[in-house]
Every structure is written in C-alpha cells, then in structure tokens.
N, C-alpha and C positions, 0 to 999 in steps of 0.2 A: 778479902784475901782467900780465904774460903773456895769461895767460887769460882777463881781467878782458878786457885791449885783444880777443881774438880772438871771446870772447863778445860784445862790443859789434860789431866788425866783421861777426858772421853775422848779429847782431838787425839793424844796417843795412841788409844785402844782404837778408836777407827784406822788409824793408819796401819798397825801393826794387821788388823785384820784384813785391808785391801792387801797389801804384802803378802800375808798367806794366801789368799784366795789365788791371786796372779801368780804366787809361788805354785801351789794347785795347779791350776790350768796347765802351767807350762809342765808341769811333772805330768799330768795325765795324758797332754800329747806326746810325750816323749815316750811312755810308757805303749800309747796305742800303737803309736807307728812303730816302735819297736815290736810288738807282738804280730801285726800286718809284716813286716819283713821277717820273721819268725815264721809264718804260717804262705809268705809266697816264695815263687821258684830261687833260688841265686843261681839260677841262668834263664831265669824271664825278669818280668816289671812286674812292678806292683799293681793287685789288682781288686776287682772287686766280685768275683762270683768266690762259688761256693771254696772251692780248693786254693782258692788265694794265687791261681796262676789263668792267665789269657791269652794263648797263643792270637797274635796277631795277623800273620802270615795263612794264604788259603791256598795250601800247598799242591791240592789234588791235581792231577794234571787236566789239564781239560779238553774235551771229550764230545763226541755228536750222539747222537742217538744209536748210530751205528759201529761205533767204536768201542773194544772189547778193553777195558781198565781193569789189572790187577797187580793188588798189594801184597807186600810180602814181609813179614819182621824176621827177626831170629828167636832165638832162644826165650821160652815161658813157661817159668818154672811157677806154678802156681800151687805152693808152697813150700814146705821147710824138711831138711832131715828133723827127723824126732829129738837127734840128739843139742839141736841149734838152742842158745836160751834167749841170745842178745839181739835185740834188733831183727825180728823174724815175721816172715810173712803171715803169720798169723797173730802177731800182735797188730799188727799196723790194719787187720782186717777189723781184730776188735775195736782197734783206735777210731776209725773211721764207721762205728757203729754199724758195720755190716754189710755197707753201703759198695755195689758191687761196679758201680760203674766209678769209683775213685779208682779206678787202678789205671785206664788207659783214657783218663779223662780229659788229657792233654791231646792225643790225638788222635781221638775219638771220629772228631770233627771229618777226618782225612779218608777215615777206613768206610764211614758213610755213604762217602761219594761215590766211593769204586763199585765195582759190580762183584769183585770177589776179594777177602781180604783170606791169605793162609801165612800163619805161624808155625814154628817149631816149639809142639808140645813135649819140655822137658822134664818126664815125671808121671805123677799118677793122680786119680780122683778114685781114690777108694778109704774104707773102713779098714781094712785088712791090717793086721800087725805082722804078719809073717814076713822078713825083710830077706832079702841077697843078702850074701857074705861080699858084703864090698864097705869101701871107707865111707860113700855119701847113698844115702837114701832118700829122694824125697816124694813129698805125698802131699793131697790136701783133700779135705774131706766132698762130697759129691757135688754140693752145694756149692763151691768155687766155679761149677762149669758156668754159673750165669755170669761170670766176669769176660767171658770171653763175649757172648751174648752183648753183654752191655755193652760190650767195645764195638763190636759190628766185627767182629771173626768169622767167620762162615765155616771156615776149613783149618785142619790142622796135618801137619806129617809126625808121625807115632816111630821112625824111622830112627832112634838112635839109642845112648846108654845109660838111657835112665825110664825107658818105657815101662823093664820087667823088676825094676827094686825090689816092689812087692809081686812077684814071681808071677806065675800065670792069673792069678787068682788078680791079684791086683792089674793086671794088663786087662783084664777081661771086665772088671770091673768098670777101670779108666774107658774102654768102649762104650760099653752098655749108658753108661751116664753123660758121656759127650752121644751117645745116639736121641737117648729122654730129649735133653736138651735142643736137638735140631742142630749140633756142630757134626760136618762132615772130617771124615780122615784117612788117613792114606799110609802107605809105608809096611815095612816087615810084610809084602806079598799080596796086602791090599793097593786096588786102584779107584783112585776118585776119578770118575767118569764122570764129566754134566755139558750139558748144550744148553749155551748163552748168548743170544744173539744171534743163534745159529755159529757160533764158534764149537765147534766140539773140541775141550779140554778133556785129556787125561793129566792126573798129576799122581805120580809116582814117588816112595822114600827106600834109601838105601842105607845101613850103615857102610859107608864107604872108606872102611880101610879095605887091604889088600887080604887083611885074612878074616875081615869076616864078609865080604864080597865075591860070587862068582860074574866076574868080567863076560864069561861067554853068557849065562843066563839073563846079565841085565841087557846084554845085546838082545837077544832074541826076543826080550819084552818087549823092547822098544820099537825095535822092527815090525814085532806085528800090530802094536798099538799104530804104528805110522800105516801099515797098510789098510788099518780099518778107519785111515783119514783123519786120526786126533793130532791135536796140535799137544805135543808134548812137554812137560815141565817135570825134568829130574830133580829132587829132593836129596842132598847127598850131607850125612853126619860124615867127619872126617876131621883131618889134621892136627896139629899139635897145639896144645893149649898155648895161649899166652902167644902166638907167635902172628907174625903180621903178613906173612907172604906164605904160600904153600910151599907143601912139600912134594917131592915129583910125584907120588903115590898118587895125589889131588889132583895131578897135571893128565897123568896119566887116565886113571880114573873118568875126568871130565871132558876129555879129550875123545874118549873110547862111547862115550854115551853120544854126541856129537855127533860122529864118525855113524853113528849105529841111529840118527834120526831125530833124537833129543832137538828138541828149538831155544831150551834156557834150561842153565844150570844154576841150582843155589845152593846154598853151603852152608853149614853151620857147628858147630862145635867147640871154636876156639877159643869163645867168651871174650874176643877181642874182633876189628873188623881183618879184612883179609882184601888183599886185592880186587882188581874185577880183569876182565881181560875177553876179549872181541876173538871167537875162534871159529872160521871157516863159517865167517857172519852170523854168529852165533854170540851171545852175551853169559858167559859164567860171572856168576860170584863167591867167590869163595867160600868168602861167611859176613854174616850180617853183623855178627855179635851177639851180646846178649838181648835183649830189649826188656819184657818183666821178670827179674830172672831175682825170685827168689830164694838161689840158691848160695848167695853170698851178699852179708850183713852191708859191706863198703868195697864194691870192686875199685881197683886204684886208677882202671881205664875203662871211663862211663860212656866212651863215646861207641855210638850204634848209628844207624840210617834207617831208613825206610823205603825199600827198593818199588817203582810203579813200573809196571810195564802195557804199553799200549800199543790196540793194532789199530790199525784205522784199514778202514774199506775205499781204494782210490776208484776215480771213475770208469778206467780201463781196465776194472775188475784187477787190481794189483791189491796187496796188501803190505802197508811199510808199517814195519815194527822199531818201535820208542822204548825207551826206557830215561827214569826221571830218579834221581838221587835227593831226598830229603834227608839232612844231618840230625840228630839227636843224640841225647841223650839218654840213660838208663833208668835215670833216677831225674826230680824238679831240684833238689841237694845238692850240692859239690860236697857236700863234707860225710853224708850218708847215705844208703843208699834208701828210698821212700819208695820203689819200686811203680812208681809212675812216670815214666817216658816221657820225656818233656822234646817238644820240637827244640833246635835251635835256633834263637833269636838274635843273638849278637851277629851282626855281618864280621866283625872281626872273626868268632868262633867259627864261622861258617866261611869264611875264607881259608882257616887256616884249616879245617876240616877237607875241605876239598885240595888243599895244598899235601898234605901228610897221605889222603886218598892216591891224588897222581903222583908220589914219589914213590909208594909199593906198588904201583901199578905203571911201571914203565911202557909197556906194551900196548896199552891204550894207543888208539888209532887218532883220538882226539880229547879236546882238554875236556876233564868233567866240572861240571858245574850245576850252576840250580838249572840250569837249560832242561828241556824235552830233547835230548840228543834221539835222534834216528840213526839205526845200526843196519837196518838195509829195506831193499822192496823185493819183492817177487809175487811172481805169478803165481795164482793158485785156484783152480778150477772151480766153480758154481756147490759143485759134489761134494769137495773134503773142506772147505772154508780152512784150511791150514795154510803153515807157511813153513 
C-alpha cells in the first residue's frame, strides 16, 4: 500500500513538473515575441538585425555611371530645446548607447546609393547656453554631427529659424563642427558649389517668407549662378505650420526663383508634407516634412518622403530630368515618436500615401507614384552640363 501511495505520489510530481516546464516554454515565447514586437517598427515586420526593423524595399532609383542621383529629406533637428524632459533626443541617444548610426538606420541603405544626399538642418551643434528670446530652442552637442556622417548626408541648408537660437556664437559654432566633420552647407548667403560627374551644382537656402526675403536679390543670385552654368537647386524655409497646401507667398516666391533660372525648388518648414507642383517644367516641392526631427516628443502626422531626383545623359547629348517619391515615416513607432525614419512598407500605407499626396497636389501634370516619373528633356551644351 505503501508504495502503491509513493508510486502515485512521484507519477504526480512528474506530471505536475512536465506541466510547469510546458507552462514555461509557452510563457517565455510569448514573453520573447512580445519584446521582438516591442523593439521592431509597427510600420515594418519583424525582424532580426540590430534595430529590430528591415526595410525590404531597394528604393534608390537606378542609375548608369553617367547619371547625376540626388536625395533630399526635410527637417533634422538633431536635438532637444533645453527645456524638453519627455521623450527627448538625447535620451534615445543615451538609450541607444551612443550609437550614431541608429538614427537614419532605416534609410540609410537609400542615401548610400546616391551621389548626394542634402537635408534641412534644423537647429545647432554647439556648447553655447546663450539662447534667443524665442518659445523653442534647440541644440545638440558637436558630437551629433557624426549622425549625419553615419547616415551618408553630404550636405545640409542652414537657411531657416532655428539656425541662430543660440545667436551667432552658436551659428558659428553649428559651422565650424559640420566643417571638422566633412558635412557641406549652404543657405543664409552661403553657396554649396561642387562638380559631380561633371554636373556643376549649386545649391542655395533662403528663409523664404516675404519679410524676411529680398525677391529682387534672390533673382540676381540665381541669374548669375545660371550664367556661370550651374545647375540650380533653391532651398526655401517658408509657410504655415501644420498646413498641407501653400500659401500664395510660397507660390509666389517659387515661382519667381523659376522665372529667374532655379531648375528644382524644395521646401521645408511646415513639419507636415505640402504639395508638389510641375512649373514651366520645373518640379517644386513645397515641404518634405519633418524626417529626424527632434523637436517634438510624438508629432500626430508622421508621415514624410524622400524626394530623388535624377539627370540622366541622352545620346543626342540631351539631358531628361526624374524625380522618384519614396513614402515614410518620421518615426519606426506610430505611437512615439523614436526619431528614426522608417521607409514605408505597407502597400496599403503607400497607396494611400500617394493618394492624400495627389489630392493636395491637384496640378500635377501626371499621377505620382513609386514610378521614376520624368518632368522633361532639353538640350544643353558640352560647356554648362546644366538643364
């Protein structure tokens, strides 16, 4: 009887233990894959490199040896006003242990391929505490310039209103340490000049409202930049926050640059996208949006793009200009903003991306999509390589 009870008693204790053990298992996969969907995008897949997100998609537009490829984001704010506590670009820089290439590690891959990649630097890389009398300040100390590096940035436009926060001292600053670095910039009276391809690019920034803009001065830049044979790209801060379509001041404004030799206008400011719009075969963009824009914790509209524009060299010595609309995001989070730019992978999202694109953008000559849309061709002489 004895043994009868003691043999029932260990068949118990085994069972109860298979039980926990299975119980286990099943708790620790549920535990793992929840921390894996914790740590990857909720607007990518799950994944397995370092950041827990893998763009799919090989977005670059493609390109011959002779063909001039350049990328363009918006707004990167590579840091925080002083006064920020939640959610701030400089915790997520400690979080990520310092690691400079988490930030445009989503599309990283894109900016590689091109031969030039320019954002809109909004903000500073200085020490400096001396701040403007204004509501937002922001800054991030010198050491942020290698996030731009890591990403494959080349260039930046210095052209809007958050370059002087920390007043000259701080502008001068933000220079000097994007120069250490090997990032080029432009804007506020400086011109980025380089020959690529034998492409001669200038690229130009403007704060472009109407009162802090002289109209007749940015003509005659551009005139004499066209007569010394660059191919031109105007850089214009401008328009109204929050809003999806310009305002005439932008029209006018990008119109007038155009008129005066400009070959592509882009825009930026309104921390949201802006139309695009084909004028006198010319491609503006309003605004791109934000892209790393550590100047708000959770914007409520994360959606951005990724503007390419390509020349290609035809046989008959013509050259026809592209441009290529990649969808994104601000943030790999819908719920936060984690200041890494995630491409878009859902074709839903990117249909309905390009759907909400051509409805502010009535004027569009043709439908946009993931396409290489070509905006025109012309002739243009051995000498200026322009268009």
């Amino acid at each position: 009887m004895r043994k009868t009870y003691k043999k029932s008693l260990f068949s118990s204790i085994l069972i109860i233990c298979v039980i926990s053990f299975s119980l286990g298992c099943i708790l620790y996969g549920y535990s793992k894959n929840k921390y894996s969907n914790d740590i990857s995008s909720d607007h990518g897949t799950e994944n397995d490199n370092l950041y827990g997100n893998k763009v799919t998609f090989d977005e670059s537009a493609d390109t011959s040896s002779t063909d001039l490829l350049l990328t363009f984001i918006g707004d990167c704010t590579l840091g925080s006003d002083p006064n920020f506590s939640y959610n701030t670009f400089h915790q997520k820089y400690e979080d990520v242990e310092k690691d400079p290439n988490y930030f445009f590690s989503n599309v990283s891959h894109v900016f590689e391929k091109d031969d030039l990649t320019i954002a809109n630097f909004e903000g500073t890389l200085t020490t400096s505490n001396l701040r403007a009398f204004k509501k937002f300040t922001f800054k991030g100390p010198p050491e942020y310039s290698s996030i731009l590096t890591a990403g494959s940035i080349e260039a930046v436009n210095l052209a809007n209103n958050h370059s002087l926060d920390f007043l000259n001292k701080g502008f001068i600053d933000t220079k000097n340490t994007l120069d250490d670095e090997g990032i080029k910039h432009f804007g506020l009276g400086e011109v980025y000049k380089t020959d690529i391809k034998d492409y001669k690019l200038a690229f130009i920034g403007y704060k472009g409202w109407l009162d802090t803009i002289s109209i007749e001065t940015m003509k005659k830049e551009i005139s004499s930049l066209k007569q010394e044979g660059f191919i031109v790209i105007a850089n214009f801060h401008w328009g109204l926050e929050g809003r999806h379509v310009p305002i005439g001041d932008q029209k006018l404004v990008a119109h007038s640059a155009i008129d005066s030799g400009a070959d592509f206008v882009i825009g930026h400011h309104p921390h949201v996208v802006q139309s695009m719009e084909i004028y006198k075969d010319r491609l503006i963009a309003y605004s791109l949006g934000n892209f790393c824009f550590g100047g708000n914790s959770n914007p409520r509209d994360k959606r951005t793009f990724i503007l390419q524009i390509k020349l290609a060299q035809n046989n008959d010595n013509n050259f026809s200009s592209y441009f290529k609309i990649i969808p994104a995001y601000i943030s790999s989070s819908d719920s936060i903003n984690d200041f890494r730019p995630t491409i878009m992978e859902s074709p839903e999202d990117r249909e309905g991306f390009f759907h909400f694109l051509g409805d502010i953008s009535p004027d569009m000559p043709f439908e946009l999509s993931d396409d290489l849309i070509n905006i025109f061709t012309e002739t243009s002489s051995d000498e200026t390589k322009g268009v």
